[in-house]
MIVO-379409 format. One record per residue (C-alpha): residue in one letter; x, y, z. Coordinates in steps of 0.02 Angstrom, whole numbers, padded with zeros to 5 digits, always signed. Example, Ala and Ser with C-alpha at 12.3 -4.5 7.8 and 13.67 -1.06 7.14 Angstrom:
BEGIN
A+00615-00225+00390;S+00684-00053+00357;
//
This chain:
BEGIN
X-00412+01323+02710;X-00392+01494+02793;X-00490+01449+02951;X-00377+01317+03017;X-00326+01437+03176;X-00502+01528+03200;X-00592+01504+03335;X-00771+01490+03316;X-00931+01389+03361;X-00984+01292+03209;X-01136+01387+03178;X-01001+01518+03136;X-00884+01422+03064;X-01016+01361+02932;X-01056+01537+02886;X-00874+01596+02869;X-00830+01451+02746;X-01000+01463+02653;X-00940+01646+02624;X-00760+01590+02600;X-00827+01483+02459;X-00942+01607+02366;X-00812+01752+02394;X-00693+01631+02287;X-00817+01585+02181;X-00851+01775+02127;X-00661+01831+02140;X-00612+01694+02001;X-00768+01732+01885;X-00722+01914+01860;X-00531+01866+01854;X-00442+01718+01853;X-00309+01667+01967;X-00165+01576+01913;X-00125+01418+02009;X+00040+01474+02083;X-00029+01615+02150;X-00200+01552+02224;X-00121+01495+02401;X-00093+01671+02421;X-00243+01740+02362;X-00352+01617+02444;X-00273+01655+02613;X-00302+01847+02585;X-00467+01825+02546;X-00486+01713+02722;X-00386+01854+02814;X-00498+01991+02725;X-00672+01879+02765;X-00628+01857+02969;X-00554+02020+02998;X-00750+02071+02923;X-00825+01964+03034;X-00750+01986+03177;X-00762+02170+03174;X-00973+02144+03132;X-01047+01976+03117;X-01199+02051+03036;X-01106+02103+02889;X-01127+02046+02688;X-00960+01962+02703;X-00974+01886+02528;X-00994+02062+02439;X-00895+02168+02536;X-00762+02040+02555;X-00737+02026+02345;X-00749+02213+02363;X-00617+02241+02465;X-00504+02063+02384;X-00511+02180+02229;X-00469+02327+02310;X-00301+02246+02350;X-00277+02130+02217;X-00109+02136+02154;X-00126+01943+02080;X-00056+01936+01913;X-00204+01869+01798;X-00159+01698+01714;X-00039+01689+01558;X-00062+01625+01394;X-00160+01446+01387;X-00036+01330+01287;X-00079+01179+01208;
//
């Protein structure tokens, strides 16, 4: 999890996962991440979702973070499916 080092009362800390988990949620619906790179891409999208929060609270982390995940995507999108 991305938050390990945050620090945050839990009242925040809720929030920020909540919108960790529906930020992942979205990225992986509109593209796929391959397991070796979701690590990665998970702990972008954490660094993307507190550097949001921190700089306002108040904002739509969810949307803005997939936004801006997107914006900077440069995760290959999963090969073939073998069988």
């Amino acid at each position: 999890m991305p938050f390990r080092a945050l620090v945050a009362d839990e009242e925040d800390l809720t929030t920020l996962v909540e919108a960790f988990d529906a930020a992942w949620i979205e990225v992986n619906r509109s593209t796929p991440i391959a397991p070796p790179y979701r690590a990665a891409a998970q702990n972008r999208l954490g660094e993307i979702i507190v550097a949001m929060w921190r700089a306002d609270s108040d904002v739509l982390l969810i949307e803005r973070a997939v936004a801006e995940f997107n914006t900077q995507s440069s995760v290959p999108p999963p090969g073939p499916q073998t069988i």
